[in-house]
DOKOLVEX-210696 format. One record per atom (N, C-alpha, C): residue number from 1; residue in three letters; chain; atom name; x, y, z. Coordinates in pm, whole numbers, m for minus. Layout:
N
[NUM "ala" "A" "CA" [X Y Z]]
...
***
This chain:
141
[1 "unk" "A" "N" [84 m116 0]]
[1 "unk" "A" "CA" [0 0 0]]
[1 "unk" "A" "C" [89 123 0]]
[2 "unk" "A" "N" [80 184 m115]]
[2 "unk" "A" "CA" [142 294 m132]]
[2 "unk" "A" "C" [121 407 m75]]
[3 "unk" "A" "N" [188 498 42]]
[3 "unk" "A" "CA" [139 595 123]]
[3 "unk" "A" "C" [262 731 69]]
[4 "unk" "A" "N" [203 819 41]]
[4 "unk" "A" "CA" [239 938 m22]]
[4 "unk" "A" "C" [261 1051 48]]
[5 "unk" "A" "N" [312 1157 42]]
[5 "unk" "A" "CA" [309 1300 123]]
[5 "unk" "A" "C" [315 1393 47]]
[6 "unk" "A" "N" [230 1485 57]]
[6 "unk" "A" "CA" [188 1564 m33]]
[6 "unk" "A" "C" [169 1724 51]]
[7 "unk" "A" "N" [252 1855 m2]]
[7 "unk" "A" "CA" [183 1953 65]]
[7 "unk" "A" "C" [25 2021 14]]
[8 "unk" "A" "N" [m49 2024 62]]
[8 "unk" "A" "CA" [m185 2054 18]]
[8 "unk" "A" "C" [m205 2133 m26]]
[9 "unk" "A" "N" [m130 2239 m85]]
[9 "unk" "A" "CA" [m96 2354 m197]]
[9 "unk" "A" "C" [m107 2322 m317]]
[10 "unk" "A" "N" [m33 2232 m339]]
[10 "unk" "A" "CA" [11 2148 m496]]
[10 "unk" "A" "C" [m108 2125 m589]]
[11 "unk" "A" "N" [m111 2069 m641]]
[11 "unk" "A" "CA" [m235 2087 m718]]
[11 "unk" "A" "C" [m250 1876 m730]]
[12 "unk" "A" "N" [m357 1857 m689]]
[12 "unk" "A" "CA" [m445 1763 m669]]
[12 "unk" "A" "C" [m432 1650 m780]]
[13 "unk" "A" "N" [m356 1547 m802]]
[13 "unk" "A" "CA" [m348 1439 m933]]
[13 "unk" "A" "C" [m408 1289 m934]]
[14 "unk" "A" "N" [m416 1283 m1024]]
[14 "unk" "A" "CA" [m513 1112 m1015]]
[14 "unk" "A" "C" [m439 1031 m981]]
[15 "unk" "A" "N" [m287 1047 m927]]
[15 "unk" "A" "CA" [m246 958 m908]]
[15 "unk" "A" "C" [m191 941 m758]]
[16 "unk" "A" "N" [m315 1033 m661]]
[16 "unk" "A" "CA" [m260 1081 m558]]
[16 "unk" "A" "C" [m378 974 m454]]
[17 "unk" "A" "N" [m426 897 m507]]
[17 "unk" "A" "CA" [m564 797 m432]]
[17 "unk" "A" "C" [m582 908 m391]]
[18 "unk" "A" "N" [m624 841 m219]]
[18 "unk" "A" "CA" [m765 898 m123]]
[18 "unk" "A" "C" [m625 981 m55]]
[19 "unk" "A" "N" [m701 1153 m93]]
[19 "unk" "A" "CA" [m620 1269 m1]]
[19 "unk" "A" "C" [m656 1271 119]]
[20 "unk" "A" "N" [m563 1297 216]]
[20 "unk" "A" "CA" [m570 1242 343]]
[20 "unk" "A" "C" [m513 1410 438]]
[21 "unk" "A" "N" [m589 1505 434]]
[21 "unk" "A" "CA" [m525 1619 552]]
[21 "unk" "A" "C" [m533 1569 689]]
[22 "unk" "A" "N" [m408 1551 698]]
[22 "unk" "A" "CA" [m396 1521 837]]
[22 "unk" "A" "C" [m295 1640 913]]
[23 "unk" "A" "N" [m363 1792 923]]
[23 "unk" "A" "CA" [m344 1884 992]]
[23 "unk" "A" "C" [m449 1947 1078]]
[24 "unk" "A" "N" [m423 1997 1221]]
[24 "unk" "A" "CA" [m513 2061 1328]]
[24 "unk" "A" "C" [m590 2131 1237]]
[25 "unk" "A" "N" [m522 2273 1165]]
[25 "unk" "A" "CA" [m590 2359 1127]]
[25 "unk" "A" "C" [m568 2325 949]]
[26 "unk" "A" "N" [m725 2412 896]]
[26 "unk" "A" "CA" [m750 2382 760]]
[26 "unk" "A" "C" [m670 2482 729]]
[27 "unk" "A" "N" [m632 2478 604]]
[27 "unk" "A" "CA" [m500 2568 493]]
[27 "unk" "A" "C" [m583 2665 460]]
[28 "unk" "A" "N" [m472 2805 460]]
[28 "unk" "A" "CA" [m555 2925 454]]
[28 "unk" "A" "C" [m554 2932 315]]
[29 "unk" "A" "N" [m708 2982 283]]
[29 "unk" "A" "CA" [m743 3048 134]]
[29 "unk" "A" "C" [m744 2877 29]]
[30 "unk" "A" "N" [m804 2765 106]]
[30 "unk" "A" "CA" [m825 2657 28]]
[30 "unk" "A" "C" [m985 2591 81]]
[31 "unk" "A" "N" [m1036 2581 m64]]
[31 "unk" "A" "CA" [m1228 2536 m9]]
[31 "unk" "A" "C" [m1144 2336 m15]]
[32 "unk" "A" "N" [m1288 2308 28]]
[32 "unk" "A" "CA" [m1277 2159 22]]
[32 "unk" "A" "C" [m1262 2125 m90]]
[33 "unk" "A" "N" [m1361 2146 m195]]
[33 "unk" "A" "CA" [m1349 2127 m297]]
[33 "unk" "A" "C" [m1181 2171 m411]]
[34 "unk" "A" "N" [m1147 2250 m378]]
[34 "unk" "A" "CA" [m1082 2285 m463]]
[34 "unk" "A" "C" [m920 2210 m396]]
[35 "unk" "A" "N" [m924 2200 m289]]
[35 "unk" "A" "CA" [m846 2083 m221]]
[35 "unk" "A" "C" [m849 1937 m302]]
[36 "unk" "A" "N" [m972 1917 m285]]
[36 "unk" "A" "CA" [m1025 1755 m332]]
[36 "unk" "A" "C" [m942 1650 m265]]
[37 "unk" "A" "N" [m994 1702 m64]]
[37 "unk" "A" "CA" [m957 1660 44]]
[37 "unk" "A" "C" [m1091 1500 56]]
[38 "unk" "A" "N" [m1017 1430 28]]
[38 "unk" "A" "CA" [m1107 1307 101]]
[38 "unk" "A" "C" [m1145 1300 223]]
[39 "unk" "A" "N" [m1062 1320 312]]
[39 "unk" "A" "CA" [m1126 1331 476]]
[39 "unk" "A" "C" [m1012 1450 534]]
[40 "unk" "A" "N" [m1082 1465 645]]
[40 "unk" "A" "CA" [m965 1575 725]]
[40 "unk" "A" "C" [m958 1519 859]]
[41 "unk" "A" "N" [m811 1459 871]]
[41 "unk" "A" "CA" [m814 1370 1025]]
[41 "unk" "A" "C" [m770 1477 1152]]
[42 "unk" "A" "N" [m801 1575 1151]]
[42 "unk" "A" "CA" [m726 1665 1251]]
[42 "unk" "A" "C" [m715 1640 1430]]
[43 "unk" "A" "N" [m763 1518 1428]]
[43 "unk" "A" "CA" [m703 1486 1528]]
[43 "unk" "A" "C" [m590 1351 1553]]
[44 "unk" "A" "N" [m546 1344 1426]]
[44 "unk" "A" "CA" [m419 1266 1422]]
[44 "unk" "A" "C" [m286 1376 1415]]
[45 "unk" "A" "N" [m345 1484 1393]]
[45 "unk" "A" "CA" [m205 1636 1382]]
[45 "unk" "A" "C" [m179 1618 1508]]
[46 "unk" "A" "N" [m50 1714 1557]]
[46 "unk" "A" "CA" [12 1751 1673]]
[46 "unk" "A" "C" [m74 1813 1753]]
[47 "unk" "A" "N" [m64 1831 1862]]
[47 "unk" "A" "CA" [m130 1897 1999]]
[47 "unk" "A" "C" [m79 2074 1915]]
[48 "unk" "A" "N" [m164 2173 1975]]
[48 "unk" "A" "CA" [m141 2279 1933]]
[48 "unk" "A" "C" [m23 2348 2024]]
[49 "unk" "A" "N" [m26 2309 2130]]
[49 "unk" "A" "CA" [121 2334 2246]]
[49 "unk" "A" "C" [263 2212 2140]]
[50 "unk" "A" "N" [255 2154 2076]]
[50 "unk" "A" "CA" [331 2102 2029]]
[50 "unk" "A" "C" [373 2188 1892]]
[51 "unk" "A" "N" [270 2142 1817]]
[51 "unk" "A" "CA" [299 2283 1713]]
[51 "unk" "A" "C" [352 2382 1714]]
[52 "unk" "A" "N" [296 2454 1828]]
[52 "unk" "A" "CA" [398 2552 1846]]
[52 "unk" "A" "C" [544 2599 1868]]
[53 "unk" "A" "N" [593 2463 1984]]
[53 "unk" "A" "CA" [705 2453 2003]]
[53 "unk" "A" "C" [785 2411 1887]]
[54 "unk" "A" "N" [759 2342 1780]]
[54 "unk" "A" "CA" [836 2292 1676]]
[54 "unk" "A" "C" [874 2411 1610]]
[55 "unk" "A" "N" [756 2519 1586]]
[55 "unk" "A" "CA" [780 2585 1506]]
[55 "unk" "A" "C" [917 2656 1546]]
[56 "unk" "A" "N" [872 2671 1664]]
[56 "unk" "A" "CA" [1006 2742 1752]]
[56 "unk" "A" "C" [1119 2693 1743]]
[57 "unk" "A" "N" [1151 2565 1728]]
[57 "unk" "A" "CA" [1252 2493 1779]]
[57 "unk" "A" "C" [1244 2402 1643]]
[58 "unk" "A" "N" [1288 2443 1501]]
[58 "unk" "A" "CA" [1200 2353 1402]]
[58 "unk" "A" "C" [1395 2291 1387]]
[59 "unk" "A" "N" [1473 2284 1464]]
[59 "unk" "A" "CA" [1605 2178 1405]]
[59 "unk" "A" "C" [1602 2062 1525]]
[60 "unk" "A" "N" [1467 2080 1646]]
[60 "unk" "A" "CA" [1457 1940 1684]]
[60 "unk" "A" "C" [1321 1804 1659]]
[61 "unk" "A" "N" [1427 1813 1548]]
[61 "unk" "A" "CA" [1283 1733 1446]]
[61 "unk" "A" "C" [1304 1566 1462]]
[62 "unk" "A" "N" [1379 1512 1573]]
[62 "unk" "A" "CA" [1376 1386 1675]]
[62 "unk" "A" "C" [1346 1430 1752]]
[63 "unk" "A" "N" [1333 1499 1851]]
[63 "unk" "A" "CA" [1264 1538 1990]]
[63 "unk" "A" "C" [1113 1527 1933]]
[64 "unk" "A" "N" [1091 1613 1811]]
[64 "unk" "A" "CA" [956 1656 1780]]
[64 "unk" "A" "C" [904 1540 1775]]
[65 "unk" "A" "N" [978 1398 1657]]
[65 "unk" "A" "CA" [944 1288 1640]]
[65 "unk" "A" "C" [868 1196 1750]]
[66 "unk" "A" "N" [983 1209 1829]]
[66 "unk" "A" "CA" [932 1175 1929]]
[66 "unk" "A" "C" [828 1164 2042]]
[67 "unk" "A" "N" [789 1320 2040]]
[67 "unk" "A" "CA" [684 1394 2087]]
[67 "unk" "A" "C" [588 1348 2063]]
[68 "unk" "A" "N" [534 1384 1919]]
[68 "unk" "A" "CA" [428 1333 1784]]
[68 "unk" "A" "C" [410 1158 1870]]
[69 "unk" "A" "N" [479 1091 1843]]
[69 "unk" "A" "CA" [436 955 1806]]
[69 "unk" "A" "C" [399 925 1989]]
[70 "unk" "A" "N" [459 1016 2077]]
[70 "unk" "A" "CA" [393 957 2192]]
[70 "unk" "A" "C" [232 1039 2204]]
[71 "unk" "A" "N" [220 1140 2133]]
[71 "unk" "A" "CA" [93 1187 2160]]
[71 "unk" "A" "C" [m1 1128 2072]]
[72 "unk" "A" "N" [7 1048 1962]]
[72 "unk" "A" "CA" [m67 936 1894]]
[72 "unk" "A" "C" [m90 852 1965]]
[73 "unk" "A" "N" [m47 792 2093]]
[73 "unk" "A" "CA" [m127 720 2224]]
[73 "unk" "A" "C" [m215 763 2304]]
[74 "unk" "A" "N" [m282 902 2274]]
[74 "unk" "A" "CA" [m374 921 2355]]
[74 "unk" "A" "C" [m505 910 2276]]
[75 "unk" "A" "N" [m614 916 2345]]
[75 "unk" "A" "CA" [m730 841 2284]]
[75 "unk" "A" "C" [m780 914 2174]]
[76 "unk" "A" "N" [m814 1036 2181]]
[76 "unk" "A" "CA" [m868 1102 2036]]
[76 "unk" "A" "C" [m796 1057 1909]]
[77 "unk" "A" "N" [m592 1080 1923]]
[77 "unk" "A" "CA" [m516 1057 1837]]
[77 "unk" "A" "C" [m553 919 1833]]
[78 "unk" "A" "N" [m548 854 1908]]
[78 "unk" "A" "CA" [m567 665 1841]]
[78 "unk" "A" "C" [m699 640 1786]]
[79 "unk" "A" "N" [m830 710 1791]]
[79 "unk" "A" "CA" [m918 724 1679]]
[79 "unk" "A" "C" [m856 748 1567]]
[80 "unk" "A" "N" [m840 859 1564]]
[80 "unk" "A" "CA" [m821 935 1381]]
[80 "unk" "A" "C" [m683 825 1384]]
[81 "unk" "A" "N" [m597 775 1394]]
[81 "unk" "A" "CA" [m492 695 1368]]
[81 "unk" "A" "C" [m581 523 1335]]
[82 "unk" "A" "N" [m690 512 1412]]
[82 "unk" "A" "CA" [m698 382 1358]]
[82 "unk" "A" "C" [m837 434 1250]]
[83 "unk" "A" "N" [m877 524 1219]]
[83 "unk" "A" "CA" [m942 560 1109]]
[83 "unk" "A" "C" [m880 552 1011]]
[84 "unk" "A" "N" [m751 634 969]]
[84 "unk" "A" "CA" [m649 609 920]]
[84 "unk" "A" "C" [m581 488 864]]
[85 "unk" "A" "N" [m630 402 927]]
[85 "unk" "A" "CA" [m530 195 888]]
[85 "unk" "A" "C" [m690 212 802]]
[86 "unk" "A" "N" [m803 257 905]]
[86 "unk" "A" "CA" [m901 213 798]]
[86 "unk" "A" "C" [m906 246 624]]
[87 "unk" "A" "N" [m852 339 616]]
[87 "unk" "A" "CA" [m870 414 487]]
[87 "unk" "A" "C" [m734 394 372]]
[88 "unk" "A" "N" [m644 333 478]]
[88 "unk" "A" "CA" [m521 256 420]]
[88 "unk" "A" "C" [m582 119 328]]
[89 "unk" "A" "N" [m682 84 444]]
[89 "unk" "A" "CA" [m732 m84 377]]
[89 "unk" "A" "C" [m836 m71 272]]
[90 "unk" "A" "N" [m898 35 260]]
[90 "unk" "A" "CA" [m983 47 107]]
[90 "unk" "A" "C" [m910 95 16]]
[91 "unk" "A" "N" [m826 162 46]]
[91 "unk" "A" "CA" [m812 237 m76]]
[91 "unk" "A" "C" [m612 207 m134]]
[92 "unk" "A" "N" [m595 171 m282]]
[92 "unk" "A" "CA" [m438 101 m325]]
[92 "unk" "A" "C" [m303 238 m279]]
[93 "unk" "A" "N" [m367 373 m299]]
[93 "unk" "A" "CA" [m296 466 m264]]
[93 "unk" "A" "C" [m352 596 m180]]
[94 "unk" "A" "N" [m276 614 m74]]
[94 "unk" "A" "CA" [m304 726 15]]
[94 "unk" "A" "C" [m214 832 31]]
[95 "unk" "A" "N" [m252 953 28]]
[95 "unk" "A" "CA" [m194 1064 1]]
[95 "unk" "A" "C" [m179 1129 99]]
[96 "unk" "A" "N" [m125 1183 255]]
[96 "unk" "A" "CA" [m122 1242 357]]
[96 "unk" "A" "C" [m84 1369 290]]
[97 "unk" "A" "N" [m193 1460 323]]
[97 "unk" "A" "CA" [m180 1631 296]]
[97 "unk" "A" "C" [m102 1702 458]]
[98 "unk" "A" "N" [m22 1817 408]]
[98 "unk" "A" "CA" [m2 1902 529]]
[98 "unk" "A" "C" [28 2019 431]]
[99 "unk" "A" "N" [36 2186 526]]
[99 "unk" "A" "CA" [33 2293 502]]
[99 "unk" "A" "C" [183 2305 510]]
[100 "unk" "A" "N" [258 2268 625]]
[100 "unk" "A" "CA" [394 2321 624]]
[100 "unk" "A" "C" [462 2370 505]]
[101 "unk" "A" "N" [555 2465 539]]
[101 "unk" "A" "CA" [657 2473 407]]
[101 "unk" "A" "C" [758 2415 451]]
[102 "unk" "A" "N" [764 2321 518]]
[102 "unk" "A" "CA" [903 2250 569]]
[102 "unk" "A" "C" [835 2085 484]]
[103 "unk" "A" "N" [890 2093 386]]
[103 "unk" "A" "CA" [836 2004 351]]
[103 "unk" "A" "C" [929 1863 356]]
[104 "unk" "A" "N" [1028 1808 451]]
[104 "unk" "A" "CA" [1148 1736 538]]
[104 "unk" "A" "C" [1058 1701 595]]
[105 "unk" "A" "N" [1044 1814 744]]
[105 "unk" "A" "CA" [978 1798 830]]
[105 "unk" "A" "C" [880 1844 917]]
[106 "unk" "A" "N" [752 1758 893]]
[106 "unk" "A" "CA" [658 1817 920]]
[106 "unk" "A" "C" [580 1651 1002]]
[107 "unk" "A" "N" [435 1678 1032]]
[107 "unk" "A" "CA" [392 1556 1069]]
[107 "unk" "A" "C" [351 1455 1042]]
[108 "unk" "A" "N" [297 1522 902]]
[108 "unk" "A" "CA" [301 1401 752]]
[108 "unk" "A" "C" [395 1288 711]]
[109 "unk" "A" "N" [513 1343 758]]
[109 "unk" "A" "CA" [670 1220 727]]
[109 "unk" "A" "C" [661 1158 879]]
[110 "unk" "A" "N" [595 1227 964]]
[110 "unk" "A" "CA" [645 1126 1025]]
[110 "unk" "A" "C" [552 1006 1041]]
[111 "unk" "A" "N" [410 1036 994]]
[111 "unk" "A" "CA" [329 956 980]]
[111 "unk" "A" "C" [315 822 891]]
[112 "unk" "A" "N" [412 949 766]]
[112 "unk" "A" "CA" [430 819 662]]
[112 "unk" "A" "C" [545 734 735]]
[113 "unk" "A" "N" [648 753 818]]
[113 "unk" "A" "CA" [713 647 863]]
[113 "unk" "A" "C" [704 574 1000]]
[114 "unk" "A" "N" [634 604 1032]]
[114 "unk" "A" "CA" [502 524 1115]]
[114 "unk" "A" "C" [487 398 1025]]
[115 "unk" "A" "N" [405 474 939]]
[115 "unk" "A" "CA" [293 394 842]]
[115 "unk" "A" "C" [407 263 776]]
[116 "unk" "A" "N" [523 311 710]]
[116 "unk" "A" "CA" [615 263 641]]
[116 "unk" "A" "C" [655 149 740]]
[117 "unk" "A" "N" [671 201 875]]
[117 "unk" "A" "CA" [749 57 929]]
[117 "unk" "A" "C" [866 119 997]]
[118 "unk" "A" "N" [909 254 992]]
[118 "unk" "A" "CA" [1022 277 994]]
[118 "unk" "A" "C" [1080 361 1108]]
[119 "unk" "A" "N" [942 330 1182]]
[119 "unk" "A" "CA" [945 408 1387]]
[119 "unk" "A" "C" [836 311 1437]]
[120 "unk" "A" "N" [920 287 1535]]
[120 "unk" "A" "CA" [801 209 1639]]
[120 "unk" "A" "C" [650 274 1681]]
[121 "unk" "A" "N" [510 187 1653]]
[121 "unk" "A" "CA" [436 334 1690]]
[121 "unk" "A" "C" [395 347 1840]]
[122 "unk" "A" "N" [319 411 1879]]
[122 "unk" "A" "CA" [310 410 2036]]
[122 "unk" "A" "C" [215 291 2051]]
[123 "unk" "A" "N" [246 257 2200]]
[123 "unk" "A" "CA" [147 142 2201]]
[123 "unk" "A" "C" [35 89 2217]]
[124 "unk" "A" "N" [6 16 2151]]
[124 "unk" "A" "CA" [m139 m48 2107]]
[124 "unk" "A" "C" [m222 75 2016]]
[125 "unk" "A" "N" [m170 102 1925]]
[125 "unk" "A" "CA" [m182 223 1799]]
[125 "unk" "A" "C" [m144 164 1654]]
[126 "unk" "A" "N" [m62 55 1644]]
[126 "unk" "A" "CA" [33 7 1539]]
[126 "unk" "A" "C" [m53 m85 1484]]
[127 "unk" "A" "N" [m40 m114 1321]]
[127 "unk" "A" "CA" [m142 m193 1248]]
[127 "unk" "A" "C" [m162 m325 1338]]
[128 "unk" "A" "N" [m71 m361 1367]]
[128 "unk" "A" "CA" [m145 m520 1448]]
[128 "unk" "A" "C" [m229 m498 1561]]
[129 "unk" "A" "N" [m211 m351 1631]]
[129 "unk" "A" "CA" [m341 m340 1712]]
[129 "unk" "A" "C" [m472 m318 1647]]
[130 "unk" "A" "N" [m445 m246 1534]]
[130 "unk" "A" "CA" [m628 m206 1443]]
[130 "unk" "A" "C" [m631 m356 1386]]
[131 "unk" "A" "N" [m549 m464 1369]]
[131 "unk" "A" "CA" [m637 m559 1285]]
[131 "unk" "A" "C" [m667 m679 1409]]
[132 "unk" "A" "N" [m612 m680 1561]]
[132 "unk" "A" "CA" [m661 m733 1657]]
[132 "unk" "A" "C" [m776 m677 1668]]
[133 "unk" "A" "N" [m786 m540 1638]]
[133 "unk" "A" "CA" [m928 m522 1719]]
[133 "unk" "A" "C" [m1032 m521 1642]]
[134 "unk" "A" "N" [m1037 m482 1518]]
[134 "unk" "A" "CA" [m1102 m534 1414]]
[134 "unk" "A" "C" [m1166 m684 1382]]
[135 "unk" "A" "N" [m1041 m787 1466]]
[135 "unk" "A" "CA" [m1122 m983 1479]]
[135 "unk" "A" "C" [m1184 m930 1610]]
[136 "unk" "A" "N" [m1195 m884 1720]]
[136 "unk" "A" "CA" [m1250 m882 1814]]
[136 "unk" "A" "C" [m1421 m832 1778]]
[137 "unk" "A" "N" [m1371 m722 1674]]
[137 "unk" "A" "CA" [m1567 m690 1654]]
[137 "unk" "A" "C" [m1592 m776 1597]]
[138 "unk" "A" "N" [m1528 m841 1514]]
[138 "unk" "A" "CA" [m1612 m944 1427]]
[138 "unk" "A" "C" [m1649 m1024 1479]]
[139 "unk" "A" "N" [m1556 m1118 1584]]
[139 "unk" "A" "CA" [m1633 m1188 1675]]
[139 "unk" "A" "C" [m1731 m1158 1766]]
[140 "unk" "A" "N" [m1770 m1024 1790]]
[140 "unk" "A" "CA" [m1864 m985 1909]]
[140 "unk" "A" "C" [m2006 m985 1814]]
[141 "unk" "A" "N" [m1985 m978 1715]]
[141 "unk" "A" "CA" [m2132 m942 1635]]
[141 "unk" "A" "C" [m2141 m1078 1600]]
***
């Protein structure tokens, strides 16, 4: 499953699957439509006390990493994160949108390397927790 990063400026391609904004706040001076935003997960973005500090401090982008993937263990973030595996499993390509102009580092990469395999994610957040819990509904129904 091909997972993509995309800044949400760019202009929108067929070869971008299901667009995925996964930022707090919506991009200034962009409609939905003209986005051609599939969903907006804004509560898989950074805490807004986090955001901020990065911006401040944007050359500790492992601290930040770090930060990010422990605040994807708290419960809102582990919704929109296991919404997220959901929309991984319909669809062949997914496109994670962000606003940054840091386009290195922002929360999109680190999501895609999450996603990739390539950071541990926080725990019980990581695809083998959404597809445990996924046999669990199936068995309850």
């Amino acid at each position: 499953m091909p997972v993509k990063v995309k800044r949400v400026y760019e202009a929108p391609a067929k070869t971008d699957g299901a667009r995925i904004l996964v930022d707090r706040l919506w991009p200034r001076g962009l409609t939905k439509q003209g986005a051609s935003i599939e969903r907006w997960l804004r509560d898989i973005a950074p805490s807004n006390e986090l955001r901020h500090w990065f911006h401040a401090n944007s050359t500790e982008w492992s601290s930040f990493r770090r930060r990010y993937l422990k605040e994807l263990g708290q419960p809102k973030a582990m919704g929109a994160l296991e919404a997220l595996y959901e929309i991984l499993g319909k669809y062949k390509v997914v496109t994670l949108l962000y606003a940054s102009r840091n386009e290195e580092h922002n929360n999109a990469v680190a999501l895609k390397e999450l996603l990739d395999g390539r950071r541990k994610p926080p725990t019980g957040t990581g695809s083998g927790a959404y597809a445990q819990r996924r046999r669990s509904l199936k068995r309850a129904k």
